[in-house]
LOKOLDREN-923984 format. One line per field, with one value per residue (C-alpha): x, y, z; residue number from 1. Coordinates in steps of 0.05 Angstrom, whole numbers, plus 5000, padded with zeros to 4 digits. Each point is the difference from the previous one (the first is absolute). Example, Ala and Ser with C-alpha at 12.3 -4.5 7.8 and 13.67 -1.06 7.14 Angstrom:
BEGIN
east = 5246:5027
north = 4910:5069
up = 5156:4987
nr = 1:2
//
This chain:
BEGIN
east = 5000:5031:4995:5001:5054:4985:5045:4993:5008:5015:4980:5006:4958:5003:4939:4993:4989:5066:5020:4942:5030:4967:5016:4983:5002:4964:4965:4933:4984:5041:4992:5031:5027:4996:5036:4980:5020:4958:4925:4997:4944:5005:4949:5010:4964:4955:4985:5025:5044:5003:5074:5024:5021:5074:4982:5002:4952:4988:4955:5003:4991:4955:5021:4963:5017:5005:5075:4988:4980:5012:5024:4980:5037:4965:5050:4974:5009:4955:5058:4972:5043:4984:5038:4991:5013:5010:4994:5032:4955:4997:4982:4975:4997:4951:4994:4941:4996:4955:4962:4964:4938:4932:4972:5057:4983:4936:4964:4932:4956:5013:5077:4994:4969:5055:5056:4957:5005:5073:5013:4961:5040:5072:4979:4976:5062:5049:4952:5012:5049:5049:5039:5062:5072:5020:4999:5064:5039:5040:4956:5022:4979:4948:5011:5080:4993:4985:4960:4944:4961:5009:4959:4962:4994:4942:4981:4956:4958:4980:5001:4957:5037:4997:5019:5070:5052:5001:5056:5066:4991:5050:5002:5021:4961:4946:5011:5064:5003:4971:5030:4975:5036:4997:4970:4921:4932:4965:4931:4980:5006:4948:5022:4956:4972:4967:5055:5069:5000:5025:5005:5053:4994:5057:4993:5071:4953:4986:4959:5061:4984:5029:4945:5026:4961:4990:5018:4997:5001:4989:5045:4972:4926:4973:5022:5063:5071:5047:5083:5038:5022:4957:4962:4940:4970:5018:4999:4949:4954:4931:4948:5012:5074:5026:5055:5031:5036:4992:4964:5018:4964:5024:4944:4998:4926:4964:5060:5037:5077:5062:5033:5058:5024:4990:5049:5059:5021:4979:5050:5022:4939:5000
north = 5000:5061:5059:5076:5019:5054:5060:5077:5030:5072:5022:5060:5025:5071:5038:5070:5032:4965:4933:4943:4959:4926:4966:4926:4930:5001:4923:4986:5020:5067:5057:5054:5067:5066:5059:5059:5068:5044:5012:4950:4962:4915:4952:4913:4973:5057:5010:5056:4992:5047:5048:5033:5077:4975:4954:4936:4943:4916:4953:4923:4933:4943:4925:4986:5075:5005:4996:5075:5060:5067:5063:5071:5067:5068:5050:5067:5031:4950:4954:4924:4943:4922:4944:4932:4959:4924:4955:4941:4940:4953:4931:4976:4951:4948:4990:4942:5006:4946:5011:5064:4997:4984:5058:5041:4960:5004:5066:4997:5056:5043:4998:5008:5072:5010:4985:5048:5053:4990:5000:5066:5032:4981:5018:5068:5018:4981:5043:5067:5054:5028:5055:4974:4985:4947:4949:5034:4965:4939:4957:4941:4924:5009:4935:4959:4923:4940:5021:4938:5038:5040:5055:4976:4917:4961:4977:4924:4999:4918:4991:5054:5066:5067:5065:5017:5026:5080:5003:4971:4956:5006:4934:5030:4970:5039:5069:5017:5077:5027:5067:5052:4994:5070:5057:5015:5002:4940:5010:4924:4957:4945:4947:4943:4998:4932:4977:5050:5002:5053:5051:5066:5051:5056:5046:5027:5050:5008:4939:4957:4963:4939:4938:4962:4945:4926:5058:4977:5063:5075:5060:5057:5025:5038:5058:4995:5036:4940:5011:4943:4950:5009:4941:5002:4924:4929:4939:4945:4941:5044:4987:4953:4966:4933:5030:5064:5056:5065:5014:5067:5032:5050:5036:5065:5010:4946:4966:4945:5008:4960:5028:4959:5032:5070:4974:4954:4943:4977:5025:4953:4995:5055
up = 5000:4973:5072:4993:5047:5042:4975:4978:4934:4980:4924:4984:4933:4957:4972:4976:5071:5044:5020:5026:5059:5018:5058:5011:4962:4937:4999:5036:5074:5001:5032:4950:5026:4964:4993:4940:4990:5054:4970:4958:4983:4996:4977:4997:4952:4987:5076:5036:5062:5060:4993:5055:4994:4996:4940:5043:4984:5012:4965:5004:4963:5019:5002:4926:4966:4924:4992:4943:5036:4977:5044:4974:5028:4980:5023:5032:4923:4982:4960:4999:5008:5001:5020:4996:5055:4983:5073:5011:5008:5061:5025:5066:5046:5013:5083:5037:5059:5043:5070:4980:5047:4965:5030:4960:4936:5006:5042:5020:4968:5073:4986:4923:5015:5054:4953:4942:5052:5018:4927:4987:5068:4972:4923:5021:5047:4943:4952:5039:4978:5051:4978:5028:4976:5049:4933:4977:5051:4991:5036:5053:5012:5067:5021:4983:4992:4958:4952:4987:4944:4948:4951:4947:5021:4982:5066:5005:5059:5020:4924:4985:4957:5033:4980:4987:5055:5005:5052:5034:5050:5056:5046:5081:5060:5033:5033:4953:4997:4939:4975:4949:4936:4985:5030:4999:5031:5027:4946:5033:5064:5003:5063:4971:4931:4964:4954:5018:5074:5028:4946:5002:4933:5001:4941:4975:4956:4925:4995:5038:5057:5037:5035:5059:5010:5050:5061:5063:5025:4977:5039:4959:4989:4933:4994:5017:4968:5004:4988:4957:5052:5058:5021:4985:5018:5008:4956:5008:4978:4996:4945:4945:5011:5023:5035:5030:4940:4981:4930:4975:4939:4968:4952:4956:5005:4978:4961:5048:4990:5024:5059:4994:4934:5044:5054:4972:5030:5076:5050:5065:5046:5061
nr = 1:2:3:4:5:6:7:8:9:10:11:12:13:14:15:16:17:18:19:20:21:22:23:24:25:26:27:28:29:30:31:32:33:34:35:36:37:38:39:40:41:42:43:44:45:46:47:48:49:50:51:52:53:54:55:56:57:58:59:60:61:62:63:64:65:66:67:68:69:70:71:72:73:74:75:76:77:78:79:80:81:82:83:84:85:86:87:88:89:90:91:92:93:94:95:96:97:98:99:100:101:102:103:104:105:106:107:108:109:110:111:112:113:114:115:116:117:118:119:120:121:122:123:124:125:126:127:128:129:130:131:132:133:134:135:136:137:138:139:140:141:142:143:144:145:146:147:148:149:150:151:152:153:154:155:156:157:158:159:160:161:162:163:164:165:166:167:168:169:170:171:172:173:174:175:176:177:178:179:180:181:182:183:184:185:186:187:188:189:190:191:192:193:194:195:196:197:198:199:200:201:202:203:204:205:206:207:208:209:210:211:212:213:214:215:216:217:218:219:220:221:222:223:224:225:226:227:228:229:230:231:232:233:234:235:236:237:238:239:240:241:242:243:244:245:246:247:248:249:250:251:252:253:254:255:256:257:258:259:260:261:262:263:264:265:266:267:268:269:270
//
């Protein structure tokens, strides 16, 4: 199985108006990284994406993107530019995994609408706009271990297919420190929900935000500013799991990304 290793990559493109910067891996799952000349104007695919006043920007790319995308600059003297961004594609990994409970597999119609109102909590705190730069930072693992899943895997519950993997699965025993991997505001904190456990949203701003999830404890509330490091809860075995790990989700409004191509390889467990 050919892997995407996790790594950055700087291109650097000219239009009419000055020099286009991109920051991040170009293949499926990447979180892309932005910087235009100040005031201008940048649309993906025909879609316009937010630009800060300093010309900064960051868009991503789901698990199954179109590998041909096309990346348009209009320049404050109204100059277009395209260019075309070719991704590199990937290929995942098939996981089954036994023991899942049968009231996991399958919920009775009280826990369905439970895990339909989780679902519409989480989607709507990753949907919401904060004005805030913390995603230009060079984010950190929250959590140093084995890691025991990976982005993107086709996971086989007691025979039965599931949706794919949208996060990194990091394998530590219950009450390991969790920290923020960069700084932000705490936009979710849910101690119990159907399917996740308990559930931890930090949004880095623009659209970026990072999901902790299987928490056996939560050390922050909504609402609050959170700096890159601090702890912020503790692994655990909550909601749908068959053992203790931290799942970490990385998301660009409603498009699941890869945070392991965001922070290189795993350090030595702290």
């Amino acid at each position: 199985m050919r892997r995407v290793i996790s790594f950055f990559i700087l291109i650097f493109l000219s239009f009419s108006s000055g020099a286009l910067e991109l920051r991040g891996a170009l293949t499926q799952g990447s979180l892309i990284r932005g910087q235009a000349e100040p005031g201008a104007q940048v649309k993906l695919n025909g879609e316009a994406i937010p630009v800060t006043e300093q010309g900064a920007f960051v868009f991503g790319f789901g698990r199954d993107a179109p590998l041909i995308h096309t990346l348009t600059v209009i320049g404050e003297d109204g100059a277009v530019d395209t260019h075309p961004l070719t991704l590199a594609k990937r290929e995942y990994r098939i996981q089954r995994i036994e023991g899942i409970a049968q009231r996991i597999m399958s919920p009775s119609p009280e826990d369905q609408a439970r895990a339909v109102q989780d679902a519409q909590a989480s989607r709507a705190a990753r949907e919401r706009f904060e004005p805030r730069l913390d995603w230009q930072q060079s984010f950190i693992w929250p959590v140093t271990g084995r890691i025991s899943g990976v982005y993107g895997s086709q996971r086989v519950y007691n025979g039965e297919p599931r949706n794919p993997h949208f996060g990194v699965d990091i394998a530590r025993p219950t009450g390991t420190p969790v920290v923020a991997p960069a700084d932000g505001v705490i936009t979710l904190a849910v101690p119990d929900m159907f399917y996740s456990g308990g559930t931890l949203i930090i949004d880095h701003g623009y659209g970026v935000s990072s999901t902790f999830i299987h928490l056996s404890e939560l050390l922050v509330a909504e609402g609050s500013e959170v700096k890159q490091g601090q702890v912020v809860a503790k692994v655990g075995a909550t909601g749908r799991v068959t053992g203790p790990h931290l799942d970490w989700r990385l998301n660009w409004h409603h498009v699941r990304l890869d945070p392991a191509l965001l922070v290189g390889p795993m350090p030595e467990s702290r």
